[in-house]
N, C-alpha and C positions, 0 to 999 in steps of 0.2 A: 283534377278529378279523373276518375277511371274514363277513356274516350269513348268506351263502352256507355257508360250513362249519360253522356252529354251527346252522344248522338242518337239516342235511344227518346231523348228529351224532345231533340229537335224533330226527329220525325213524325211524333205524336203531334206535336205541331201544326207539319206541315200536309200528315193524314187529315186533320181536321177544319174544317168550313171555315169556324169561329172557337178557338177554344172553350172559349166562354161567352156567354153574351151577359156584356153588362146594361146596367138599369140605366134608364135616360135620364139628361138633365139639362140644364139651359145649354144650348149653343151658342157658341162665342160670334162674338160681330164675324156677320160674313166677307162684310164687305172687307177686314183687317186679313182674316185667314179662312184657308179654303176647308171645306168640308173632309172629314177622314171619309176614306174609299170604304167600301164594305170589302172582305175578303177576295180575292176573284177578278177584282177589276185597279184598272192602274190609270194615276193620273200624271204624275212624273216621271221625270229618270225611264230606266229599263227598268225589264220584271227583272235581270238579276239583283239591280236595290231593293229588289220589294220582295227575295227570298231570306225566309229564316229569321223575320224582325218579331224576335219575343217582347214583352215585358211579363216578367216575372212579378207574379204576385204572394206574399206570404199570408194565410191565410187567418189574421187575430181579430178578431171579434172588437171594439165596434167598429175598426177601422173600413176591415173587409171580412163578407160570412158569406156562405151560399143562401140562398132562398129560392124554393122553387126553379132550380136550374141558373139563377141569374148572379152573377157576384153584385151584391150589394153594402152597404155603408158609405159612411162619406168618404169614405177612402175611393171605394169605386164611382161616386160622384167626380170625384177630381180628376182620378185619372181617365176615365169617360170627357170628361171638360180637353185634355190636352188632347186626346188622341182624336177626336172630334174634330182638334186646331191642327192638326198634322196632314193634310193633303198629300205630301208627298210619298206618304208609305204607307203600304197594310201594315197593319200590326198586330198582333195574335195575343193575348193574354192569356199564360197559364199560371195557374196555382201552384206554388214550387215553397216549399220550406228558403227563408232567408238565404241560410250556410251552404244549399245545395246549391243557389240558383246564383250565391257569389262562383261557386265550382264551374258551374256553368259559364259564368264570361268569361272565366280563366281560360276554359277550353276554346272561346269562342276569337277571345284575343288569337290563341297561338294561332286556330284555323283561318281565322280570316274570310271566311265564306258564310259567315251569316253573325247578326248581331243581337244580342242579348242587353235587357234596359231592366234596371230595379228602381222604381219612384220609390222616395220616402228613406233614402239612404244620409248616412248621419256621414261629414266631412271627416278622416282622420289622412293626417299624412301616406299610409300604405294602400289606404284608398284612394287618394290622389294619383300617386303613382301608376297603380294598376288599371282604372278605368279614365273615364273621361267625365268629368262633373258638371252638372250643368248650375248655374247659381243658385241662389234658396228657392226653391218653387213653395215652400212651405214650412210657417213656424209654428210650433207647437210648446204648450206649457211641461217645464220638465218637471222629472222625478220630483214629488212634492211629501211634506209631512200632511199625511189624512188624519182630520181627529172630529168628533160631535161637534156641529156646530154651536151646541149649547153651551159649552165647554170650553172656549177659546181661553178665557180670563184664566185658565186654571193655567195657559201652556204661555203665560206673559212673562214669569221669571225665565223663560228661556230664548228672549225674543233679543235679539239685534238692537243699536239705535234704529236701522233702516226698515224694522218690522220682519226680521227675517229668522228664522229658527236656526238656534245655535245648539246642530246637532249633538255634537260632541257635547255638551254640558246637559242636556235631556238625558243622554246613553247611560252618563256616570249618577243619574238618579232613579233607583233601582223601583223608588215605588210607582213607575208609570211604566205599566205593562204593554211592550210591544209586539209585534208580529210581523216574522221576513220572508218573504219564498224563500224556500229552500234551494241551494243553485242558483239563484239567480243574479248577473249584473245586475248593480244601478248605477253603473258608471263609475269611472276614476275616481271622482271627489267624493262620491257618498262611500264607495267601496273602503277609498283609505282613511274615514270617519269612523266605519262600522267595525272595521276591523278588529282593531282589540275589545271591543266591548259585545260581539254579536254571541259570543259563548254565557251568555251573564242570565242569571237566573230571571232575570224580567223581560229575557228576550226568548219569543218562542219561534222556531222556524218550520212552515210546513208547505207543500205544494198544494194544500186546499186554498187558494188564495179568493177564490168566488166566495167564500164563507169571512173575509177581511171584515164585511161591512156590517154582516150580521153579526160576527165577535163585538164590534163599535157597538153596534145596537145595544147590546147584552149587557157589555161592558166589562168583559172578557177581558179585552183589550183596550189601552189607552189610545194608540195610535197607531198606522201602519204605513210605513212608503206607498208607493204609485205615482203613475201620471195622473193629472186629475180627471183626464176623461176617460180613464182606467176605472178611477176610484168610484164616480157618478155611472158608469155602465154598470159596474156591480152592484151598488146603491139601488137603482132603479129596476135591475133584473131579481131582485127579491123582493120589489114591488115594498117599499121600506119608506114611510113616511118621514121619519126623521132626517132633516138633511146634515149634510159633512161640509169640512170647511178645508181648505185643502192651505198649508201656509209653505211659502217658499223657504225655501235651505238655504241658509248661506254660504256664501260659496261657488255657489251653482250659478250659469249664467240664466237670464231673464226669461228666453228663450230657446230651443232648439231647430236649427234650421234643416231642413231635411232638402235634399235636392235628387234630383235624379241622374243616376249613373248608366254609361252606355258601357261596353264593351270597344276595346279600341279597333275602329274599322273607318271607313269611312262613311258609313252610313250613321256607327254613333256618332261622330260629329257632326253631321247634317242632324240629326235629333236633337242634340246638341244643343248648335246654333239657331236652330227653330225654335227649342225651349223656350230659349236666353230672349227671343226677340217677342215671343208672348209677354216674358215676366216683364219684361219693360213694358209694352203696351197695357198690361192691367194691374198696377203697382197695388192695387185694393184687393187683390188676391181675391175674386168672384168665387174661386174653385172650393175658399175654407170655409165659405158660409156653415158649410152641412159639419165641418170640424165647433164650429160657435154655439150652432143651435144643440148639441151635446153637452155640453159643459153647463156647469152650475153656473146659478144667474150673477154671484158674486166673483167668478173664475171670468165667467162672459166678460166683463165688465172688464175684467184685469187684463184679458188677453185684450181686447180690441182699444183698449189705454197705452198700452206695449207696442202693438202696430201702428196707433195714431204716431206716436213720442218715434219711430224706427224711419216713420215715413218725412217726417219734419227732420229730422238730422238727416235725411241721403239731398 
């Protein structure tokens, strides 16, 4: 990125108290990890570890919103939970678009003088490389088929032995009318499913995507992709009694791990290594609760079957 904008970033930063102030939530055993400093005051290392430590936040709704000045969701729960666990560093939370605030540790890598962290980063090879990853901090249900809960029996000709939707043979049956964002990934595997068939007269594509649920409703639409606690924040923000039933895609793994990436310094790796030695102490992942209690009570059910079955194989 231009070094014009990435130090332009950092100053806003380092201008401000607290970037943001996030909303409270349980504190982690004391006695295991020490309290996060408040901005201003230092409990390890030198202040020069303790200049210039971002975490970038991108700001999607239910994860993380503003309200009344505070970043809130259960996104800002969690990461409020880690940096809570983090004693050894201030650290500043700003609101940064994803793509700018990957630009950002790029800058941050070549300078060396201060380090930049993005929670909720999804593992691929080029991101290996270029940051420093910390293990899964967090798993989440992926891109899923959303359809009327009333309605499952009707989407059984298209189901798996393993109960899972077999995208490709739904695509090629033109009379269940679907709905894509426009632009947008859903990943590898669903992208090269969708491909030859997203031009098809039963598929509609628009960027009104907060209207998915209320198309479901109408019955406008047969079905539309999401995450499911994509698909249930839309559901419930148009205030929509009818519930959605959200079925996995086959194909697709069970899960999505998201970890948090540093920027490479030595400061990312001490955040790093701090991560790494929390997620081993709380294997029950305490931080997702606020990610469970969003999710439909049949999705609940599924995700916290997924972590029991994850925790029994490690």
């Amino acid at each position: 990125m231009p070094a014009k904008l990435a130090t332009a970033v950092l100053a806003l930063c380092m201008l401000l108290p607290s970037t943001l102030v996030l909303g409270n939530t349980a504190a982690p055993d004391p006695q295991r990890h020490q309290p996060h400093q408040m901005p201003g005051q230092h409990t390890h290392g030198s202040q020069r570890m303790d200049e210039g430590i971002v975490w970038a936040i991108d700001i999607v709704p239910p994860a993380f919103y503003l309200e009344d000045g505070q970043l809130s969701g259960f996104g800002s729960d969690a990461v409020n939970w880690f940096i809570n666990s983090i004693g050894h560093h201030t650290i500043k939370v700003l609101p940064l678009p994803r793509g700018r605030a990957f630009e950002v540790m790029h800058h941050a890598n070549m300078s060396g003088d201060h380090t930049v962290c993005i929670p909720g980063v999804l593992e691929t090879p080029q991101r290996a490389r270029d940051f420093i990853l910390s293990k899964p901090v967090f798993s989440q249900l992926p891109v899923s088929l959303i359809i009327k809960a009333d309605r499952e029996p009707e989407f059984a000709p298209f189901l798996t032995n393993a109960g899972e939707i077999d995208l490709a043979r739904l695509l090629r049956n033109d009379r269940f009318y679907a709905a894509l964002e426009a632009g947008r990934s859903y990943g590898l595997i669903v992208d090269d499913i969708l491909r030859p068939y997203e031009s098809g007269k039963h598929i509609q594509k628009t960027r009104q995507t907060a209207e998915f649920t209320t198309m479901l409703e109408l019955q406008r639409i047969d079905w539309f992709l999401a995450y499911p606690i994509e698909a249930e924040h839309q559901r419930k923000s148009a205030n929509q009694d009818g519930m959605i039933k959200s079925l996995p895609i086959a194909g697709m793994p069970e899960t999505l791990d998201a970890r948090i990436a540093c920027s490479i310094t030595d400061t990312g790796r001490h955040l790093v290594e701090h991560t790494d030695a929390i997620i081993a102490d709380f294997p029950e992942m305490p931080w997702a609760e606020g990610y469970i209690e969003l999710l439909s009570p049949d999705d609940a059910k599924r995700y916290r079957a997924l972590v029991l079955k994850r925790q029994a194989s490690q």
